[in-house]
N, C-alpha and C positions, 0 to 999 in steps of 0.2 A: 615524564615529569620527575623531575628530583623528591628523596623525602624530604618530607614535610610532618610537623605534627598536623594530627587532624581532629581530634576529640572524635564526639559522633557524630556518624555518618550513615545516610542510606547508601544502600549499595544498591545502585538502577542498572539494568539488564536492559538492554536493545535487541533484542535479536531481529534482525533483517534477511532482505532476501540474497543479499552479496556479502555481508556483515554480523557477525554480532559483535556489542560494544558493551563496556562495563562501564559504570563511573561512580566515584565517592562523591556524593551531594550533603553539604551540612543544612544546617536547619535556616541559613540564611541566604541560599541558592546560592551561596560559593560551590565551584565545581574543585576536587581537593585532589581527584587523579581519575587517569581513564586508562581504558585499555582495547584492544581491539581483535578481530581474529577472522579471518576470511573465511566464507563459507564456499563450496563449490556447486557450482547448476549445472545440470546434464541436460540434453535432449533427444534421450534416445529412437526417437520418430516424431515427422514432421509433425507440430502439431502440440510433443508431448515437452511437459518439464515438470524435472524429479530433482530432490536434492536428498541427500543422504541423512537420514534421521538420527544414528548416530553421531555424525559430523556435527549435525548442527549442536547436539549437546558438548561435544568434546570444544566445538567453539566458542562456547558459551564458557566453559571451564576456564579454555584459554585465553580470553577476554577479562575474567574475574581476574586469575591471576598475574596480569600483566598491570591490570591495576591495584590490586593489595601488594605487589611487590615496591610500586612507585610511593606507598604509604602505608608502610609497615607496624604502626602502632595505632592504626585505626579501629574504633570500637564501634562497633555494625548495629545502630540498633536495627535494622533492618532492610530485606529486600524489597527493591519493586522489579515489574515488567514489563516493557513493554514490545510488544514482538507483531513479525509480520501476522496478516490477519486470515484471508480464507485459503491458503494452505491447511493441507489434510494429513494425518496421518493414522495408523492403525497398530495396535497391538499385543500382544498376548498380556491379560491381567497376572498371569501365573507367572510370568516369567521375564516381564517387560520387554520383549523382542519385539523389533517390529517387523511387520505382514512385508514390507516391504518400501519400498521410495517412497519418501514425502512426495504429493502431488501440489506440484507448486500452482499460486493464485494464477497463474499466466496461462496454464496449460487449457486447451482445448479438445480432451481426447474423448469430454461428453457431448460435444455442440451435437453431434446426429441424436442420443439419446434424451437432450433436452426438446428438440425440436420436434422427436416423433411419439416420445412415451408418453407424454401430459398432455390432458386435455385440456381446450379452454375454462372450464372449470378451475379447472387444477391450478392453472395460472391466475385467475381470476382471487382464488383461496392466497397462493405465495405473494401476491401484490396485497389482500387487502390485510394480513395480517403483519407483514414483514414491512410493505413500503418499497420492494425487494421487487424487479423482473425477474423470472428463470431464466439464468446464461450461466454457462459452464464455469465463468470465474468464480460462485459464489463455492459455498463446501458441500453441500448437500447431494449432487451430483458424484462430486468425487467422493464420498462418502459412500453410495448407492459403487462404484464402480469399485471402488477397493473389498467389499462385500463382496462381489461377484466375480473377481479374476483372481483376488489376492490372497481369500482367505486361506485356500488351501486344506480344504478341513480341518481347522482348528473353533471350537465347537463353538458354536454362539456367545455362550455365557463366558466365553475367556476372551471375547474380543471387546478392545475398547478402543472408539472412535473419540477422536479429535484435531481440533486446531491445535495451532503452536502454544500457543500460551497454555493449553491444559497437557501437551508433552513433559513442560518445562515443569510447570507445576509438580506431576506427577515423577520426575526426574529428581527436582529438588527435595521432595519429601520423601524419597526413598520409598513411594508407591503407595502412600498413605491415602494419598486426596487424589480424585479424579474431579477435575474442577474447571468451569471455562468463563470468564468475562462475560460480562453483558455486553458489551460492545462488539467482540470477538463474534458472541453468540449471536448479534444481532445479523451477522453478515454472513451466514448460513445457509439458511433461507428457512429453517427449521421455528427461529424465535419470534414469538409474540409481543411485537414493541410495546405494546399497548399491556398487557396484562403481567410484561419480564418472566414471563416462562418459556421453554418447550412448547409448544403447539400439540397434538397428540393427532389432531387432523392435518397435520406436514408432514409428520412421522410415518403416518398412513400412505401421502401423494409418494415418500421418495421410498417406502418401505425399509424404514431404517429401524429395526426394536431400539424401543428407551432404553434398554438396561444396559446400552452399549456406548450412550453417550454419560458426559459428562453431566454433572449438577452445573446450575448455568448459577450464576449467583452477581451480586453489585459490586461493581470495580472497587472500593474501600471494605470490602466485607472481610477480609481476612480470609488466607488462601495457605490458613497450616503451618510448619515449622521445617527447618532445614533439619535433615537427616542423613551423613555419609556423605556432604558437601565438600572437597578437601578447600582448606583456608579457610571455611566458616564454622562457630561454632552451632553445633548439632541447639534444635531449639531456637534459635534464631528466625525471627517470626517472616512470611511473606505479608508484608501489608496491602500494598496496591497493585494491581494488576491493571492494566489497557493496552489496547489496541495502538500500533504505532502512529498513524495517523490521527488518530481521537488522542493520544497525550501528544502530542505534537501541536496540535490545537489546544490543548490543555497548557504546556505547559507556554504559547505564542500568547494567551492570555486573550483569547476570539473565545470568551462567553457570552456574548449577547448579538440579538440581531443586528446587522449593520458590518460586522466584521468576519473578514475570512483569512483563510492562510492557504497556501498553497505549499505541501511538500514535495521537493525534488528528488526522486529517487531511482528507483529501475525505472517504475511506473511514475507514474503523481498519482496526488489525491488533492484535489480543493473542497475546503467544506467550510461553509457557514452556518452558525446555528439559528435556528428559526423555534418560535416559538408555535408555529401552528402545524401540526403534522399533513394536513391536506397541502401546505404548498408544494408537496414533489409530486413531480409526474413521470411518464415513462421516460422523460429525457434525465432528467437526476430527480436520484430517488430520495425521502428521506431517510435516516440511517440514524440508529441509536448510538450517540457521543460516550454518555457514560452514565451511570448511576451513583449517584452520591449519596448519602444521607437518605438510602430508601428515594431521592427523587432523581428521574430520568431528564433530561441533555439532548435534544433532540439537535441533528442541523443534515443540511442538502449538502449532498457529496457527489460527486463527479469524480470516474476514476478512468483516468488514461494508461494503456497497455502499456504502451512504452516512448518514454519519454530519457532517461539516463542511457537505457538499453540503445534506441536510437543514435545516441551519439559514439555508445561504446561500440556495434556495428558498422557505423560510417568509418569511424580509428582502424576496424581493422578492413577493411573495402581500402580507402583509400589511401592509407597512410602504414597500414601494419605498428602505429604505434599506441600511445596512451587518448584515453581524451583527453589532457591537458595537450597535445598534440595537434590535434584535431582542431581543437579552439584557436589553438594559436595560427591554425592554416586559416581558418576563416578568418583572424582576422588581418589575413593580407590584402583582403578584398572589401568593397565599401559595403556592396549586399550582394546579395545570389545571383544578379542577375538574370532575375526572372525565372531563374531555379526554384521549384516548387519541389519539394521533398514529403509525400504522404505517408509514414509510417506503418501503415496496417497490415503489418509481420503478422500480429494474431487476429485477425481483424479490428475494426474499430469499437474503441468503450464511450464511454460518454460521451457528448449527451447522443451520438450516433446509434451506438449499439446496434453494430454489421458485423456479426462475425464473417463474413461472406464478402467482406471488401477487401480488394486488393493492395498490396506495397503498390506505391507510383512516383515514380521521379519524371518530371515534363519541364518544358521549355527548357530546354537545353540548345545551344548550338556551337558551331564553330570556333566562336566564340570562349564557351565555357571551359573553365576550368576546374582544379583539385579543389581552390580556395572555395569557388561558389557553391558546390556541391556539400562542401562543410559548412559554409552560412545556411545554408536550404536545411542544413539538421539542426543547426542552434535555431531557424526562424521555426519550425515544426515542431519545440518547444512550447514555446509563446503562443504559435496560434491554437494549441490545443486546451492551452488554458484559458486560452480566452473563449472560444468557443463556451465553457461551461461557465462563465461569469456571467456570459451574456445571459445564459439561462434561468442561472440564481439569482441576477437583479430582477429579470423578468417574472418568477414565480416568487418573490420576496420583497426584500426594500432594498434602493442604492447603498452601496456599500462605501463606504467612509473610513474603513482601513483595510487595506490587505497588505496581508504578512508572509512574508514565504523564508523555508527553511528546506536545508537538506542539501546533497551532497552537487549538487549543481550550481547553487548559487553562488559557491566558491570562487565561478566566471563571470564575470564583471560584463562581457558580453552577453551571455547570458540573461542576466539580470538587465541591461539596460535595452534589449531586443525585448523584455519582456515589457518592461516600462512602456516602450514607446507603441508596442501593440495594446496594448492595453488603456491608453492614453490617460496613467492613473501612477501617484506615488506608488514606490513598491517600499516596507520598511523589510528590510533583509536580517535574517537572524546572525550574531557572532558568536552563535553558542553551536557547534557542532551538535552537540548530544543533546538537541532540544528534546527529542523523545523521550531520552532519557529522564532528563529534567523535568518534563513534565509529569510522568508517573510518580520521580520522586518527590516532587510537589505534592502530588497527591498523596506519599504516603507518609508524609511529616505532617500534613493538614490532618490525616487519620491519628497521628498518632497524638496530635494538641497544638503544633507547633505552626500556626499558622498565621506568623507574621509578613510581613511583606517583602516580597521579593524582589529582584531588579528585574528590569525589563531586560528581554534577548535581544530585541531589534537594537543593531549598530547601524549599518549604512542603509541612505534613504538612495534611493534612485527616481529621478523626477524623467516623465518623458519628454523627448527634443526633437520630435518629429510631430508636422502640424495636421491638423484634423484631416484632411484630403488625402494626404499621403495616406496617413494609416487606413481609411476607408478604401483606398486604391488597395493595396494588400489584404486588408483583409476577405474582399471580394473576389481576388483573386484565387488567396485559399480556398474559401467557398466552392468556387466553379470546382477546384480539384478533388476535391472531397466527392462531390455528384460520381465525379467520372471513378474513382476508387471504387463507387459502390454500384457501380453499372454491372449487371449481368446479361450477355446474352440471352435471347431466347433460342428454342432452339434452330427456328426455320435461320433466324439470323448469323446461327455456329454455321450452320449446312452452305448458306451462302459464300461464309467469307473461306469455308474450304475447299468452297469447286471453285473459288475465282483463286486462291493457290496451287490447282492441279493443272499441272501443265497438258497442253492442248497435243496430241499428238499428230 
């Protein structure tokens, strides 16, 4: 972006899981400059993803500064946050070093420790207080595992546990504030939705000491002052902090029941907010949105593993090029041709929740080609969302807008593959940094300036395919879903390997 004068501005932080992004927000949700800065993800074993914990701060720097360079006489009354959510990481208080790799939300390298150290109890405690199943995406697990392979003997009282937003925190204040979101904190498995504390009986199930984590505190509460930030000055207040998903919703303007958003990203996340905490069940749980004004923001979230990743995958399977690539392959073809595409790289997330089911690509033939196999990853989009709508209309009330944002909806197929599964308007965001935006919202409301904003949603997308159709596919998905999650027994492994051993 060109300079520009800008007066004040917040300065909103992204930090993602492919991403961190900066933007100058004024007080009247004009967007005044951005900036961006790629993060890198490893997998060093099947199973495993780490992302580099100083990287991600140096990305963060390099994102701020790409954008104070496109608006150089801008005057900060201050920061917000909003960054990826149950990523882990660990550190020395003495020295701020980390113990080692960020454990990214994706990894699965506690699913055997989730599954065999807790007992029904245990589980019964992280559901009634959190709203929260135990599965390895959440923090508490990798939390318990970085404690146990990573610390290295460095002595309890100098380790300090957190998510990304209490890294960043604690980066930006030159080590002052150890501090994590309520929102953040909600998706742990450690917080009490209900009472906005720590738990001390969670602490206990994952054996993690308090004195290791952060103060968990309300997304508008104030989160300290910049210290050694280069291009901000020192003192420079953090105002709002959230989770990228929950300002994503925040800033999509889905406050009330009846409205949802869907973001497109590595993963997704759909969430609508509900005002009764008993509507989740073990298919989508509830999840604390955010804390404002001392009051909590309840809504049902549904999070799929991979949904951006899936298509970025397929780009390089099939195409070795970009997803914009990719997209453009599928769309030389009218649909998949009966190409079903099930994504369960890391097994399935909502409302499924199989760590234990398989990737599956079916119906294929003769037939098939590069194009269908790329429509089968844009249609594995769509039906993943939709699986968890059907959920949330079912534990809630029909839903009368949904909103979706995020680095997906940029495809226009895409988005109308989404439409027509869905067989519902979609209003699509034109604001790229809606995360952004909406933390920054939140931290111009913190600081008085709470006039009214514009609306994000640009293009509407209606669907064009009729009631039969869409129920034809979507039961199709369905059947494949079953078969992703089939496990042999074992007399039936034994069978199907003496009837592949040749008869001599």
């Amino acid at each position: 972006m060109p300079a520009t004068s800008s007066g004040q501005v917040i300065l909103a932080i992204d930090q993602g899981t492919t991403n961190s992004k900066a933007a100058l927000v004024r007080e009247d949700g004009r967007l005044v400059a951005s900036g961006t800065a790629r993060v890198g993800v490893s997998s060093p074993h099947p199973g495993w993803v780490e992302q580099d914990a100083e990287r991600i701060w140096t990305s963060v720097l390099e994102a701020m500064a790409a954008c104070l360079e496109s608006a150089p006489d801008a005057e900060i009354a201050g920061l917000a946050l909003s960054t990826q959510r149950e990523s882990v990481i660990g550190w020395r208080a003495s020295t701020g070093t980390p113990l080692g790799p960020v454990i990214g939300w994706q990894d699965r390298r506690t699913a055997a420790w989730c599954a065999q150290s807790l007992t029904d109890q245990d589980r019964q405690l992280v559901d009634a207080y959190t709203g929260l199943r135990v599965d390895p995406m959440f923090s508490a697990p990798k939390m318990r595992w970085l404690l146990d392979h990573a610390r290295n003997g460095v002595p309890i009282e100098d380790v300090r546990l957190g998510t990304i937003d209490s890294w960043l925190v604690w980066q930006l204040t030159g080590g002052a504030k150890h501090l994590c979101e309520a929102g953040n904190a909600s998706r742990t498995l450690l917080y009490d939705i209900t009472a906005l504390d720590w738990k001390a009986d969670l602490l206990d199930i994952f054996g993690l000491p308090a004195a290791t984590l952060p103060a968990a505190v309300a997304s508008d509460q104030g989160f300290g002052t910049t210290s050694g930030v280069p291009l901000v000055p020192d003192g420079t207040p953090i105002v709002a902090v959230m989770a990228d998903s929950h300002a994503a919703l925040f800033g999509q303007g889905c406050t009330e029941a009846g409205m949802a958003k869907a973001t497109y990203g590595t993963g997704s996340s759909v969430m609508a907010p509900v005002g009764d905490l008993s509507a989740g069940d073990a298919r989508i749980p509830v999840t604390l949105a955010w804390v404002i004004d001392g009051s909590p923001t309840y809504a049902l979230e549904g999070n799929i593993l991979s949904s951006g990743a899936t298509l970025a995958w397929a780009a390089d399977l099939l195409i070795d090029g970009s997803v914009a690539d990719l997209v453009a392959l599928a769309e030389t073809v009218s649909d998949s041709g009966g190409v079903i595409l099930v994504p369960a790289f890391s097994g399935l997330g909502a409302p499924h929740w199989d760590r234990s089911a398989h990737g599956l690509i079916s119906g294929m033939s003769e037939m098939t080609g590069r194009g269908h196999l790329a429509r089968a990853a844009v249609d594995s989009i769509g039906h993943q969302i939709c699986d968890i709508v059907d959920v949330i209309e079912d534990r809630s009330v029909p839903l009368r807008v949904f909103r979706a944002d995020g680095g997906a909806t940029s495809s226009p197929l895409v988005m109308q593959t989404q439409a027509d599964l869905l067989g519902r308007d979609i209003e699509v965001s034109d604001v790229a940094e809606v995360s952004a935006l909406g933390t920054a919202k939140l931290a111009w409301q913190t600081l008085g300036h709470a006039g009214a904003w514009p609306s994000s949603s640009g293009r509407i997308y209606r669907p064009v395919v009729n009631a039969n159709e869409r129920r034809r596919r979507r039961s199709h998905w369905a059947s494949e879903i079953k078969r992703t999650r089939f496990t042999p027994s074992p007399a039936e492994s034994e069978d199907a390997a003496s009837e592949r051993t040749p008869v001599a």
